[in-house]
C-alpha positions as CSV (number, residue, x, y, z in Angstrom):
1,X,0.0,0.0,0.0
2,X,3.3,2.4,0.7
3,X,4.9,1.8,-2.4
4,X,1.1,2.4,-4.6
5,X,0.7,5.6,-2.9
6,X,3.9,6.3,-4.4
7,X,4.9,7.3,-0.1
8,X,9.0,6.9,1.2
9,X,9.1,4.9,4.4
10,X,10.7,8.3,6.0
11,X,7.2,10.2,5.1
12,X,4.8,7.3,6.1
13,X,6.3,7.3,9.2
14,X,6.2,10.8,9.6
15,X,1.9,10.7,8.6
16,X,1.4,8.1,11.0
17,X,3.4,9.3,13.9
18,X,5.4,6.5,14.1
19,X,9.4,6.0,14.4
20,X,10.4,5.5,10.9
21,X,13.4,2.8,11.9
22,X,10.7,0.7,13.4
23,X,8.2,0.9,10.0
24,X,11.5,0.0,8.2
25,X,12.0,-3.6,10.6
26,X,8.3,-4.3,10.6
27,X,8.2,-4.0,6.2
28,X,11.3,-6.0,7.0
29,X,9.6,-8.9,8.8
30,X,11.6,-8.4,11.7
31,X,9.2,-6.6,14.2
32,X,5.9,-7.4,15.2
33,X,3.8,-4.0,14.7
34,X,1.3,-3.7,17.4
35,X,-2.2,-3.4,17.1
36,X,-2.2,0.6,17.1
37,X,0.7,0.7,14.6
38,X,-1.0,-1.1,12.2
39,X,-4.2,1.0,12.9
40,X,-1.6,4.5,12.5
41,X,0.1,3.3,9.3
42,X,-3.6,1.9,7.6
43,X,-5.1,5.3,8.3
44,X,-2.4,7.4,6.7
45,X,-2.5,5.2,3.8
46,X,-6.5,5.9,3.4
47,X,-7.0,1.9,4.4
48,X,-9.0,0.4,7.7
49,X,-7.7,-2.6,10.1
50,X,-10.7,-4.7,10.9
51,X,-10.2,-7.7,13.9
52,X,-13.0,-9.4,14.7
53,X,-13.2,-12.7,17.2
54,X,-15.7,-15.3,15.9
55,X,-17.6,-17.4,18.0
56,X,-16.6,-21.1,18.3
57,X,-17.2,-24.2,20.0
58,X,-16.7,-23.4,23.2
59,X,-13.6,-22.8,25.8
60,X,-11.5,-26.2,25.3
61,X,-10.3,-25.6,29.5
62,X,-12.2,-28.6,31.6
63,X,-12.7,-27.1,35.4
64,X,-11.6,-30.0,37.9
65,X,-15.8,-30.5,38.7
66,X,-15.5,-31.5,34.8
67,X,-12.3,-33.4,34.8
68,X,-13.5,-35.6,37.8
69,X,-16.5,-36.3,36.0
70,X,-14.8,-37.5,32.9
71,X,-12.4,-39.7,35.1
72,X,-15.2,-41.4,36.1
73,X,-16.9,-41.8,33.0
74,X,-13.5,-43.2,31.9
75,X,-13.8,-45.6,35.2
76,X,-17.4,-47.0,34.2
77,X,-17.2,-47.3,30.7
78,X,-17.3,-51.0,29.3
79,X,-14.4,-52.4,27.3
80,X,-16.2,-52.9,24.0
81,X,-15.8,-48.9,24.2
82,X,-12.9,-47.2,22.6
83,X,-12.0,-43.8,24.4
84,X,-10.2,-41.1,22.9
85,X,-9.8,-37.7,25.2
86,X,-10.0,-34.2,23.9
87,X,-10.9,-34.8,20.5
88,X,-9.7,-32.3,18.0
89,X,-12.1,-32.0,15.3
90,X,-11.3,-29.2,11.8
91,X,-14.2,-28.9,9.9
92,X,-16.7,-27.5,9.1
93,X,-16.4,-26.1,12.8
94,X,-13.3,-25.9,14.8
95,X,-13.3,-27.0,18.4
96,X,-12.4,-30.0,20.9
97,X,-15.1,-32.9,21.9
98,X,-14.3,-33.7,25.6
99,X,-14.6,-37.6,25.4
100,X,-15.3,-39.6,22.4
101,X,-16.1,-43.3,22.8
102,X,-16.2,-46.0,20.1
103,X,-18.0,-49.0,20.1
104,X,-17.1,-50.3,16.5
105,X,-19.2,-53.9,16.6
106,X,-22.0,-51.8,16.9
107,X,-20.9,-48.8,14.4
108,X,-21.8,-46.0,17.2
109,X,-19.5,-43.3,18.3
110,X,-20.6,-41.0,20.7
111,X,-19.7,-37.3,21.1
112,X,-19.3,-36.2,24.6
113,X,-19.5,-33.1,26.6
114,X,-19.7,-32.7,30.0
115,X,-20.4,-29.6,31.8
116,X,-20.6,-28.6,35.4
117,X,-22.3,-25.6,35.4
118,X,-24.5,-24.2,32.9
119,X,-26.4,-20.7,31.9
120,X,-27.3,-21.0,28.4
121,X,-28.0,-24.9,28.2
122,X,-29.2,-24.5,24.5
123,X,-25.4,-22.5,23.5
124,X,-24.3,-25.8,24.5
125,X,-26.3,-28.0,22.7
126,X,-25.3,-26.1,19.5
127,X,-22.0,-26.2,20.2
128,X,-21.9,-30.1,20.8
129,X,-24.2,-30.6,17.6
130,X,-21.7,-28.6,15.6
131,X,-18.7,-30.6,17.0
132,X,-20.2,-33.9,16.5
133,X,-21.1,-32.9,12.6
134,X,-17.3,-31.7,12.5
135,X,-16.0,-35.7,14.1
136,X,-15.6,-37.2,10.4
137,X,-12.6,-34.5,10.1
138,X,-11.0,-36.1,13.0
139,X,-7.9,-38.1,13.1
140,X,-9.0,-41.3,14.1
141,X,-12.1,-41.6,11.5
142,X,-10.2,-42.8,8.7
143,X,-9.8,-46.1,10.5
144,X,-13.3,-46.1,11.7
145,X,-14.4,-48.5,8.4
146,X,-17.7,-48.8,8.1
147,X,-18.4,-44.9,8.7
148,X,-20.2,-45.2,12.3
149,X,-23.2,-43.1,13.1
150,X,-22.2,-40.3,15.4
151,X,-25.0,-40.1,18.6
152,X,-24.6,-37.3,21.0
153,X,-24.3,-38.0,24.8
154,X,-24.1,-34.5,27.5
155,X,-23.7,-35.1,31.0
156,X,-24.3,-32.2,33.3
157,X,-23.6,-32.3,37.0
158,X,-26.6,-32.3,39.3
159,X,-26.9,-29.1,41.2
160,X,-29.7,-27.1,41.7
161,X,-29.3,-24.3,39.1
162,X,-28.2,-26.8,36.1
163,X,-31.7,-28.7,37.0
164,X,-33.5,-25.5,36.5
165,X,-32.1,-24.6,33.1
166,X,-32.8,-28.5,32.0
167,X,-36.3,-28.0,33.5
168,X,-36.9,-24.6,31.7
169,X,-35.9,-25.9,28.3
170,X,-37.4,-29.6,29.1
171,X,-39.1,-29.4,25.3
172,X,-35.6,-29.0,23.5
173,X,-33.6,-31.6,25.7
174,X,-36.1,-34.4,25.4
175,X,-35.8,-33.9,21.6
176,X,-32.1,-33.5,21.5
177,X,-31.5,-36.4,24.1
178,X,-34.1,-38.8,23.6
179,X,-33.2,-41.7,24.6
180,X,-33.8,-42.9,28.7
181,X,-31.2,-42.0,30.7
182,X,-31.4,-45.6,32.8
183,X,-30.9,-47.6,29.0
184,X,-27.5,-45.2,28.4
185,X,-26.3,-45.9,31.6
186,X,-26.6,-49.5,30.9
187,X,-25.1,-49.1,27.4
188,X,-21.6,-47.6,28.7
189,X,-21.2,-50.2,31.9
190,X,-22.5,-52.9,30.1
191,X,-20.9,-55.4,27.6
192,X,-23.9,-56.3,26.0
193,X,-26.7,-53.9,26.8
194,X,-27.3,-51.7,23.3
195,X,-26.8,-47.7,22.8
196,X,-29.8,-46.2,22.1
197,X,-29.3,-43.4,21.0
198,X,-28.5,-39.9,21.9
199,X,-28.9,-39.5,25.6
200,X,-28.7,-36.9,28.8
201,X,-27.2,-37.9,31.4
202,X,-26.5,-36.6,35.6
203,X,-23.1,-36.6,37.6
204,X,-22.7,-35.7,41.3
205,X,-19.3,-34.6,42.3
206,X,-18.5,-34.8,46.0
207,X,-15.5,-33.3,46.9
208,X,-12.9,-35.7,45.4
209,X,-15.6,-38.5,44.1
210,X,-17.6,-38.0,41.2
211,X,-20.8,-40.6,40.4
212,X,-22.4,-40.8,36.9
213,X,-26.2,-41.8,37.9
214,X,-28.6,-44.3,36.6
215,X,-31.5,-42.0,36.4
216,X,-32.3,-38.4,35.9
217,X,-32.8,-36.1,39.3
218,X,-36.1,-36.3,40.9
219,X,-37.2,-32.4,39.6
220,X,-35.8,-33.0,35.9
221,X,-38.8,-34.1,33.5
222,X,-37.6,-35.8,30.6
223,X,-34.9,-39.0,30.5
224,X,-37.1,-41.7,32.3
């Protein structure tokens, strides 16, 4: 843009108030401009500096309510599941899937996400459904022959404001989880017990000890 406005680096630097050794390093590729430099030199040049952050998947940091919950999900699960942790999936979305587990005799994977608190439950359902549409970018699904079906599986832990949210937005969890909590709970312990389908289900977390449960809270109306 310096060299089509027909502008020496001497009088750039002079239009953008800017020390003119430093503009000469950063054409260079030897500085970093900051942010306000590049804002400076774009305006005298007649040009804008847009940065934008995009929404993603969600934060990829597990808080240690989460990681104990995954520990024990790790704990209970049968063999005939394949785990892989922190998933990194590309495309078309971006993000990390917590836990994915495998059970290739049947051809189900399962995207995971657990969560242990919660204020905008449906933000992460979307996020989860857009992971789990981005899984066939993932390393390990060019060994996963036949192409599995991907079922989605969120476990939130069991306090009182989580079971509030669920119960608020009971409509739009029953469809996205609809399968019993009590016959997914039996699918992950069990070697012969068959997933079916995508489900919700409940962790408590006491102090160091974390317990995935059978059934849905008393107060939570859909999963039974």
């Amino acid at each position: 843009m310096r060299v089509d406005a027909g502008l020496s680096q001497r009088r750039l630097a002079a239009l953008a108030g800017i020390d003119h050794s430093f503009l000469s390093l950063v054409e260079r590729g030897l500085r970093e401009p900051s942010l306000a430099v590049l804002v400076a030199t774009s305006t005298a040049l007649g040009g804008t500096v847009n940065v934008r952050l995009h929404p993603g998947t969600g934060p990829r940091v597990l808080d240690p309510i989460q990681a104990r919950i995954v520990d024990e999900l790790v704990r209970i699960l049968d063999r005939r599941w394949i785990v892989m942790l922190e998933v990194p999936v590309y495309r078309p979305s971006r993000g990390v899937i917590d836990l994915v587990a495998h059970d290739r005799s049947a051809g189900v994977v399962l995207a995971v996400e657990v969560q242990s608190e919660v204020r905008r439950l449906e933000q992460q359902l979307r996020w989860l459904n857009e992971k789990a549409d981005a899984l066939p970018s993932a390393a390990f699904w060019r060994f996963a022959v036949p192409a599995p079906r991907i079922d989605l599986l969120l476990i939130l832990r069991s306090t009182r404001a989580n079971r509030e949210v669920a119960a608020r937005i009971a409509a739009t969890l029953r469809t996205a989880y609809p399968s019993r909590t009590a016959d997914a709970h039996a699918a992950l312990i069990s070697p012969a017990a068959p997933w079916p389908g995508s489900a919700m289900l409940w962790a408590t977390v006491d102090a160091d000890t974390a317990r995935i449960l059978a059934h849905p809270p008393r107060t939570v109306p859909f999963g039974r």
